[in-house]
C-alpha positions in Angstrom: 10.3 5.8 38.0 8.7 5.2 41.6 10.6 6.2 44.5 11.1 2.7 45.5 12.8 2.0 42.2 15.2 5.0 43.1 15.8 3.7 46.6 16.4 0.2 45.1 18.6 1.8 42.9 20.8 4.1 45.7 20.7 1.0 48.6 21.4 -2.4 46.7 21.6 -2.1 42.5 24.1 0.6 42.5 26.5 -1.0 45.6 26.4 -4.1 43.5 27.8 -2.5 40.2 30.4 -0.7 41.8 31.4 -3.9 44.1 32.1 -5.6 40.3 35.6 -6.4 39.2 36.1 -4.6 36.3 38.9 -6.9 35.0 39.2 -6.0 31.1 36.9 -3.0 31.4 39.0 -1.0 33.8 41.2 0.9 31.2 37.9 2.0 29.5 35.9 2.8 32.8 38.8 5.1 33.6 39.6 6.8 30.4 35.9 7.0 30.4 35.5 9.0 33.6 38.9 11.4 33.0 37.1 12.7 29.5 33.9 13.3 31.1 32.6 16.9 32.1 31.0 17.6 35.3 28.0 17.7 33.7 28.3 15.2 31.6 28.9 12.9 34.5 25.6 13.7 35.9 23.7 12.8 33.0 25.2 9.3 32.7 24.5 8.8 36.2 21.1 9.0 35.6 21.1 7.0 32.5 23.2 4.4 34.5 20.2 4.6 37.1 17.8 4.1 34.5 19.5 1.8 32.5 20.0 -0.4 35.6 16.4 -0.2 37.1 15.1 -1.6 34.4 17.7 -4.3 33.7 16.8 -5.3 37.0 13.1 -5.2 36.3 13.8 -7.2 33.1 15.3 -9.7 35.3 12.4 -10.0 37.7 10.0 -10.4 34.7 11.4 -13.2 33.1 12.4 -15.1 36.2 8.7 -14.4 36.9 8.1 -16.1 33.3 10.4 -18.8 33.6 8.6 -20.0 37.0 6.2 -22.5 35.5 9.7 -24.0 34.0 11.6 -24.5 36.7 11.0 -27.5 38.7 9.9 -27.2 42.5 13.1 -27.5 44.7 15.1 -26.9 41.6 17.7 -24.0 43.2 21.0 -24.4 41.2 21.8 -24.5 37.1 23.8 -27.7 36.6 27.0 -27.7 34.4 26.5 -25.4 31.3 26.8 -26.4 27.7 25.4 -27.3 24.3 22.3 -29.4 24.7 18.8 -29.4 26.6 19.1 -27.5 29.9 17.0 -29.2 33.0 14.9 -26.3 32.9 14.1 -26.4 29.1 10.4 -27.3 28.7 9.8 -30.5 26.6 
């Protein structure tokens, strides 16, 4: 991983997850954390960085993909639902 990636990761990704609510998810985050070993929460810190790098990358791939899709000045998904979105191509 390039040393941008990692700063990406330290400055904005990783402020980001921890600024989440983590509504039904904070019993398990917590009983999660008090089982861990020192060690072993150093090794899931670098799989979280990892894991979230490339999520992120992911991301910027297929919003890279989906460009040709999206209409110019389109900025916003409309309602969500069952049926053809606005973006979908015909």
């Amino acid at each position: 991983m390039s040393d941008f990636m990692k700063w990406l990761y330290a400055q904005y990704i990783k402020p980001q997850l921890d600024a989440m609510p983590q509504e039904d998810y904070e019993l398990h985050f917590y009983t999660f954390f008090e089982e861990l070993t020192f060690n072993g929460e150093q090794h899931f810190n670098k799989v979280m960085e990892f894991s979230a790098v490339h999520a992120f990358l992911l991301g910027m791939r297929t919003g890279a993909g989906l460009a040709p899709y999206i209409p110019a000045g389109y900025s916003q998904a409309g309602p969500s639902g069952p049926g053809v979105s606005a973006v979908t191509p015909q």
